[in-house]
C-alpha positions as CSV (number, residue, x, y, z in Angstrom):
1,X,0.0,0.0,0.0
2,X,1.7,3.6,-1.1
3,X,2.0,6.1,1.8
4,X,-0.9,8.0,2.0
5,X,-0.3,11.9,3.1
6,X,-3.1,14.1,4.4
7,X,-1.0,17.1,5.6
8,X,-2.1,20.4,6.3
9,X,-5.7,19.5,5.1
10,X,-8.8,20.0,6.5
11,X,-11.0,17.0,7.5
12,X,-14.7,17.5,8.6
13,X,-16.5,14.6,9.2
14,X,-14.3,11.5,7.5
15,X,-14.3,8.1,8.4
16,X,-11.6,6.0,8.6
17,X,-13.7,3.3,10.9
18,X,-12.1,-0.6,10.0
19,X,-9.6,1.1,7.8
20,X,-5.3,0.0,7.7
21,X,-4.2,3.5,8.3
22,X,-0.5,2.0,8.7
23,X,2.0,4.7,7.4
24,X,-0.8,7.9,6.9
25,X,0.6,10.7,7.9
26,X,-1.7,13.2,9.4
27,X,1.0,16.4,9.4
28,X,-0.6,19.5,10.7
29,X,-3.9,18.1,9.9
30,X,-7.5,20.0,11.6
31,X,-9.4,17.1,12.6
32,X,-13.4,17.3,13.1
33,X,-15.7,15.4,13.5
34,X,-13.5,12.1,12.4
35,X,-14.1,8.6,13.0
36,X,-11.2,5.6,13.6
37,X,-13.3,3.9,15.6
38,X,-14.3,0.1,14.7
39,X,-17.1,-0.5,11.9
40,X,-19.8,-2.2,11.7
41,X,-18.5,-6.0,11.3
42,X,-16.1,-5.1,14.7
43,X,-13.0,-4.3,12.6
44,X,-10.4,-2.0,14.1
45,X,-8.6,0.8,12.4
46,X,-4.9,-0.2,12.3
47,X,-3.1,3.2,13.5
48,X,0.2,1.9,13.3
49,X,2.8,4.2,12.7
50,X,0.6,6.8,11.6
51,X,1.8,10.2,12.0
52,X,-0.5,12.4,14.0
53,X,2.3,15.3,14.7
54,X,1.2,19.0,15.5
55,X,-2.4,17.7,14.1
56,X,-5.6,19.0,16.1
57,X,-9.0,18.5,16.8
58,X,-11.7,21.3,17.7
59,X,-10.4,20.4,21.2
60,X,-6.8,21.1,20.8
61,X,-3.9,19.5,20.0
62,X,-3.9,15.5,19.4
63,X,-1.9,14.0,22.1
64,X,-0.3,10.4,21.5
């Protein structure tokens, strides 16, 4: 799977729920409103090494 980059972007109300997210990188990313929670059939989102840094929420800074 290619690296997938969504830096500096703006992402209202996405879902990632079940998804491999291995490798995303999230760079300075505004976050609202999305999922990575599991889906329907129970899967989990794989976050593994996926770059959240200096990426935020509504709420504030995503901590790890």
């Amino acid at each position: 799977m290619p690296v997938v980059k969504f830096s500096e972007q703006n992402l209202v109300r996405n879902s990632f729920r079940g998804q491999n997210l291995k490798d995303f990188t999230f760079f300075k990313t505004k976050l609202k409103n999305v999922r990575f929670d599991r889906n329907n059939a129970g899967t989990r989102t794989q976050l593994r090494r996926t770059n959240f840094s200096e990426s935020f929420t509504g709420e504030g800074l995503i901590s790890r």
